[in-house]
C-alpha positions in Angstrom: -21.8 -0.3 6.8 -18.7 -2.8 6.2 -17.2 -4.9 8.9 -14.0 -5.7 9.3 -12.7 -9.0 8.2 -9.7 -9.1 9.4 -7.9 -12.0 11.5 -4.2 -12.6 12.7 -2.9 -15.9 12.4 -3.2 -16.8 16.1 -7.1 -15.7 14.9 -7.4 -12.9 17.5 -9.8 -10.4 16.1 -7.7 -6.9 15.3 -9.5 -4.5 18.1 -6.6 -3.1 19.4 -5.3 0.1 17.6 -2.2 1.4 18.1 -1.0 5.5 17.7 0.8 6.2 14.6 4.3 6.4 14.0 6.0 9.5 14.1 8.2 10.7 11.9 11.6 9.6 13.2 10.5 6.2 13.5 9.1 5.6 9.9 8.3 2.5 8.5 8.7 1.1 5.5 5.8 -0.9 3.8 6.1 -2.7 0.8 2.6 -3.5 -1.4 2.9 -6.0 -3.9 -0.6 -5.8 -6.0 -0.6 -5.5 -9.9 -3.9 -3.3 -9.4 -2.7 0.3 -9.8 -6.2 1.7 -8.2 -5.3 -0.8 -5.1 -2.0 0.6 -4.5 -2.7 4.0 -4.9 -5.2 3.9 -2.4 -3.4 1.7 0.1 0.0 3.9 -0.9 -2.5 6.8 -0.2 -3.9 5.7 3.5 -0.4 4.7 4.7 1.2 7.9 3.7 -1.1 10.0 5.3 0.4 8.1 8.5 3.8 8.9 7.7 4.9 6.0 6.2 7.5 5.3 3.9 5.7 2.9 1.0 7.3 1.0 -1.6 5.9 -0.4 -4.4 6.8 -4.0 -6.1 6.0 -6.9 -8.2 5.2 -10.4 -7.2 8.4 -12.2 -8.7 11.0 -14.2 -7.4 13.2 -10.8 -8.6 11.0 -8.6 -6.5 11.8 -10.7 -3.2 15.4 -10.5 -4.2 15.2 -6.8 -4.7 13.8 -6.3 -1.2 16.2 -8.4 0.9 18.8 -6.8 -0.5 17.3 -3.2 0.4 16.3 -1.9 4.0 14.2 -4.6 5.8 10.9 -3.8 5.7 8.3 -3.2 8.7 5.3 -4.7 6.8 4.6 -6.6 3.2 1.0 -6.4 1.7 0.1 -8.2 -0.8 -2.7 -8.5 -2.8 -4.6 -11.9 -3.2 -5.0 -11.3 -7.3 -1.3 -11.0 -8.0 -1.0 -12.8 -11.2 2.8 -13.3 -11.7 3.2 -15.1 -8.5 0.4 -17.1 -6.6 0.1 -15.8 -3.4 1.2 -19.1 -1.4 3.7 -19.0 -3.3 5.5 -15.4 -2.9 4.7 -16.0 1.1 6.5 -19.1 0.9 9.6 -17.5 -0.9 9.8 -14.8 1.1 10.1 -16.9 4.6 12.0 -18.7 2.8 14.6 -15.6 2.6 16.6 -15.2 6.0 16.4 -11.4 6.1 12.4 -11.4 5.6 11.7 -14.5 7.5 10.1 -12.9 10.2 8.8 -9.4 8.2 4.9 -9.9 9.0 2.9 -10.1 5.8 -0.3 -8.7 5.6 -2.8 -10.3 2.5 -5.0 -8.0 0.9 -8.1 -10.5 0.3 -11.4 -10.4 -1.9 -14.4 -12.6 -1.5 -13.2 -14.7 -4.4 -10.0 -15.5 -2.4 -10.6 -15.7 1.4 -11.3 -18.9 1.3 -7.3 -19.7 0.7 -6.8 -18.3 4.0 -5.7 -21.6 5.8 -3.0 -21.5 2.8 -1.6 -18.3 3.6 -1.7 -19.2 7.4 0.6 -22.7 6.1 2.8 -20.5 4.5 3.4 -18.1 6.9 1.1 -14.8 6.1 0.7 -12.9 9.4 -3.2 -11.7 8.4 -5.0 -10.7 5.9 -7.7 -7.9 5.7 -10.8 -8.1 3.4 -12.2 -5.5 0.6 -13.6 -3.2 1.2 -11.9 -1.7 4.3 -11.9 1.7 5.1 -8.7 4.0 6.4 -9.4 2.8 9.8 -9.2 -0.8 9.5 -6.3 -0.9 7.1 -3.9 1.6 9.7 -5.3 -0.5 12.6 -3.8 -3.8 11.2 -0.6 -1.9 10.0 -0.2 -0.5 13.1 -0.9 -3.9 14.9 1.5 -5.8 12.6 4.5 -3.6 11.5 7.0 -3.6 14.0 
């Protein structure tokens, strides 16, 4: 059996579930991971849900791209995207007035929670540990995307 890893920034533990979003009020989620399998699934879970999900990059293009579309409810992003360290695409995306305050949600591994305190700096709303189940992923999207 797998626990849940997962911690807001305040460091609240994610308990709270909320219902899912019906269909006129979809969200839009954005996952930014270079790992096809990890989208897919994630893409997968969130669907199910009735959410809209986009895929993307980890560029300084890719940020550009989505502040100039519909402002997303919700970025993941996974902690092994290569183009673009992590701290770095969170910084560049708060950095961006229409995403300041989109909550971002990092996908993390055992190799890379330890950078969490560098996420939380640069403004990452939580982050979520592998493996997860459908559960805990929809639980902190649900918590997070507003």
């Amino acid at each position: 059996m797998h626990t849940l890893e997962a911690v807001l920034v305040d460091e609240t533990p994610t308990t709270v579930s909320a219902p899912a979003p019906s269909l006129e009020m979809a969200k839009t989620i954005i996952i930014v991971s270079p790992e096809d399998s990890s989208r897919a699934m994630i893409a997968g879970m969130l669907k199910m849900q009735d959410y809209t999900v986009a895929h993307a990059h980890a560029s300084e293009q890719t940020i550009a791209e989505i502040a100039g579309a519909d402002r997303p409810s919700l970025i993941i992003v996974g902690a092994d995207i290569s183009d673009m360290h992590v701290t770095s695409f969170i910084k560049s995306v708060r950095l961006t007035s229409r995403l300041r305050y989109v909550p971002i949600l990092v996908i993390a591994t055992d190799k890379t929670l330890h950078k969490q305190m560098e996420w939380k700096e640069a403004g990452a709303t939580g982050w979520l540990l592998k493996p997860f189940t459908a559960a805990q992923l929809l639980n902190m999207v649900n918590l997070l995307a507003f």
